[in-house]
C-alpha positions, -999 to +999 in steps of 0.1 A: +000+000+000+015+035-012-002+066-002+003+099-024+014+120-030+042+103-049+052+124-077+087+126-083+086+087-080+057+085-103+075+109-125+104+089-129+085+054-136+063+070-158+093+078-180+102+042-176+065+033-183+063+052-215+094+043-233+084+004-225+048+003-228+041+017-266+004+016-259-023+032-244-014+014-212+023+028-217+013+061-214-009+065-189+016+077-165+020+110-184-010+119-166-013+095-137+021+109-127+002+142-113+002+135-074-039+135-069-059+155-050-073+140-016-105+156-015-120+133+006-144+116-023-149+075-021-150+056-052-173+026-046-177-009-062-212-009-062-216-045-071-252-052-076-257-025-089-237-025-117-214+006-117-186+023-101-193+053-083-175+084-069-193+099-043-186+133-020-182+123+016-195+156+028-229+153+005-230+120-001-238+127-036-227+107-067-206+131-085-188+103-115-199+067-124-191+043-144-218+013-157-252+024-168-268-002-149-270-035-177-264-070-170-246-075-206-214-061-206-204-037-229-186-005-237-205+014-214-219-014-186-202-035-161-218-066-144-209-075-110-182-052-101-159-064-074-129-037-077-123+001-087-088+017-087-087+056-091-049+064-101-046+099-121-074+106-140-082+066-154-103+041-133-091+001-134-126-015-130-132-051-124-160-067-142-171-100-121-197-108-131-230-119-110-238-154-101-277-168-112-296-159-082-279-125-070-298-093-078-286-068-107-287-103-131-315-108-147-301-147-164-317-166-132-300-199-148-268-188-162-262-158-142-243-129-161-210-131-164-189-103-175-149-116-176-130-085-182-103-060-169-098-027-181-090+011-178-116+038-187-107+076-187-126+104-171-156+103-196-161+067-192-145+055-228-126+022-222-090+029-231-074-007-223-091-043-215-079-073-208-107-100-209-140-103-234-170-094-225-193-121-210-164-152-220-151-172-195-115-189-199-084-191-193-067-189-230-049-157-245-071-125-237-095-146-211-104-143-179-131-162-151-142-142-127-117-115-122-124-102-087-095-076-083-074-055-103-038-033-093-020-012-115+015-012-115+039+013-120+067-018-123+070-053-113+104-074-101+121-079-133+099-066-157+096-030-160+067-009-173+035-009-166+014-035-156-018-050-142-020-075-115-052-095-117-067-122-093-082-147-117-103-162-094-125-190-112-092-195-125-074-202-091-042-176-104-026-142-101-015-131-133+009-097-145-009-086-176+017-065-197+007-033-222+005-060-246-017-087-233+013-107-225+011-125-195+047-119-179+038-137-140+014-160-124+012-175-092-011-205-089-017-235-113-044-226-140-074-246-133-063-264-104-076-253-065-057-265-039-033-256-012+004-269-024+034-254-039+020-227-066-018-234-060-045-212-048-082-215-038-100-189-050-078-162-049-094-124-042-069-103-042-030-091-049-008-064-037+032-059-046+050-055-017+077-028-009+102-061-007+090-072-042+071-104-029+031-105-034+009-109-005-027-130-023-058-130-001-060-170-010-100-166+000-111-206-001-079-219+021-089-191+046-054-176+044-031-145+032+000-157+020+030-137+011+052-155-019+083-145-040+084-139-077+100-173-077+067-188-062+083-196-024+061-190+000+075-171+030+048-160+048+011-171+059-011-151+082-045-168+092-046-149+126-036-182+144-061-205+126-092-183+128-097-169+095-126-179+074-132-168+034-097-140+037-113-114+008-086-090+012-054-081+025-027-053+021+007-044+041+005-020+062+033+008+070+041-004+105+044-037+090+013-055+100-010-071+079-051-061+075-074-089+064-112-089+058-124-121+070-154-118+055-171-153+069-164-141+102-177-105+095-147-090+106-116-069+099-085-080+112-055-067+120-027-089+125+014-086+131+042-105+117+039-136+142+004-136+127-012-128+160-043-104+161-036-068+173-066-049+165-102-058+152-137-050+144-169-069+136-192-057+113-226-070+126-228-063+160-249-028+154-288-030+159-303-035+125-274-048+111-274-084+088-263-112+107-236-120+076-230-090+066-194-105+048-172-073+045-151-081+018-125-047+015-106-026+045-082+000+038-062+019+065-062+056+054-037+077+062-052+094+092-053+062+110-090+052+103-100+020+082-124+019+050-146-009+049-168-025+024-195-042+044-210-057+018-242-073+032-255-046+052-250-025+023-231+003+028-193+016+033-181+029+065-151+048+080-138+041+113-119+056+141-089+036+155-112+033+187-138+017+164-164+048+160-179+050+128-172+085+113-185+085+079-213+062+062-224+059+021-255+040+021-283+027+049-278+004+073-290-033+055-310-014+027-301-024-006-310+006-032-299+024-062-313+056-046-297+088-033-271+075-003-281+038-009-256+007-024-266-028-032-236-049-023-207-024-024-180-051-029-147-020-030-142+016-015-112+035-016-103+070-007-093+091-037-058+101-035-052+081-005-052+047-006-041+046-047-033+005-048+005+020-061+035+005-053+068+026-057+089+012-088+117-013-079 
């Protein structure tokens, strides 16, 4: 996790980044370079219902989106979205894709899948996808179930820009190139397990400072930390108690924050893996029983951002656990003014950016 601003760095790899890339994708940075302004607005993964969402903290009101609300993916829709990244002007956007049986899919047999990464500038006009819309796979240019996207400034050993993907339906973490090259993966395509190289379900990925990758391995109820080589070196589980690990980034003191989303909880654990600070998600009045938060952040004020997903809504909170800021109503699912259905992803603009410094 690298908060901004950043911009000599950025400057730097963005000259690296352009002079690699020779694409869209390699250019980006001559923008995204421009430290961003933390004005205190929340971009949102506002799953079920089918868009991304910037909102003002201070009015609550939706100020950008992205997705005009269709379950058939397409140049101006997204189905399912489980992940937004805000860096410079562009937005990385995950398309899911919704199970048969979830709301915002209207395919009660097949569901509606949607199978794609990609980047869309300020007026919503995709600029670079990997993925095709509403194909599952795992062959050149396919995806299953893409739950999380990161873009990178550099990677360990291959410079320019890059995206870091958790393939979920295909049980990998993959480093998409400018090109559509796949350059990394960690995990065996097709293969769920809990062995050397395999993951179960992975849901998310994050480059270390160190150049290792800590994956949220969601289905073996663990956050591992593994070298480019594939050795693992690290597992955090918070001594045995995690259950469906959605999320997990580094922290600058060195800990390690987990959403443990079967045990409706955020979780804060150090490097011996045991459990410093924590916070439940269900325990208000009103609240779902399984709400299943699925993202925290730690801002840089101290506080955490969390996606509760369930009780549908996004909340800030205060290192003593006081909640400080709320998008959406308690456990009321709604495309209204201050409501979410299933907000899967919320980041602080210019605060938590997903960038890692180049290596």
């Amino acid at each position: 996790m690298t908060h901004s601003p950043l911009k000599r760095k950025l400057v730097h790899a963005m000259a690296v980044a352009v002079a690699v890339g020779g694409t869209a994708i390699g250019s980006l940075y001559a923008q995204a370079a421009i430290a961003q302004d933390d004005n205190g607005h929340i971009l949102i993964a506002d799953q079920f219902n089918n868009r991304v969402i910037e909102v003002d903290r201070a009015t609550h009101k939706v100020i950008w989106h992205f997705g005009n609300g269709s379950d058939l993916p397409g140049p101006h829709s997204v189905v399912g979205v489980n992940d937004a990244e805000r860096f410079g002007p562009f937005t990385l956007i995950s398309g899911t894709g919704t199970p048969p049986g979830f709301p915002g899919c209207s395919d009660t047999v097949n569901g509606c899948p949607d199978n794609r990464v990609f980047i869309v500038d300020p007026h919503g006009n995709i600029i670079w996808q990997y993925g095709q819309a509403g194909v599952t796979g795992a062959g050149p240019n396919q995806l299953n179930t893409p739950v999380q996207a990161l873009f990178l400034i550099s990677f360990p050993h291959h410079p320019g820009p890059h995206v870091l993907i958790a393939d979920q339906g295909n049980q990998r973490v993959i480093l998409v190139g400018a090109h559509h090259h796949i350059d990394w993966q960690y995990g065996t395509t097709g293969v769920s397990g809990n062995g050397p190289n395999q993951l179960n379900s992975p849901n998310s990925g994050e480059v270390l400072a160190n150049g290792h990758i800590l994956i949220a391995d969601e289905s073996n109820n663990r956050v591992i930390e593994v070298t480019t080589d594939h050795k693992l070196v690290k597992q955090f589980t918070a001594g045995g108690t995690i259950s469906g690990a959605a999320f997990a980034s580094r922290l600058p003191n060195g800990d390690t924050l987990i959403s443990d989303a079967n045990n409706n909880r955020i979780v804060e654990v150090n490097g011996n893996d045991h459990i410093v600070w924590q916070y439940a998600t269900n325990t208000q009045p009103g609240s779902n029983p399984s709400p299943a938060p699925t993202r925290a952040v730690r801002l840089r004020n101290g506080d955490t951002l969390i996606s509760d997903q369930f009780n549908n809504r996004v909340i800030q909170i205060t290192k003593a656990k006081k909640i400080v800021f709320q998008q959406g109503e308690l456990n009321v699912a709604g495309d209204g003014f201050n409501q979410l259905n299933g907000p899967y992803d919320a980041k602080q603009i210019g605060d938590f950016t997903g960038l890692t410094p180049p290596f």
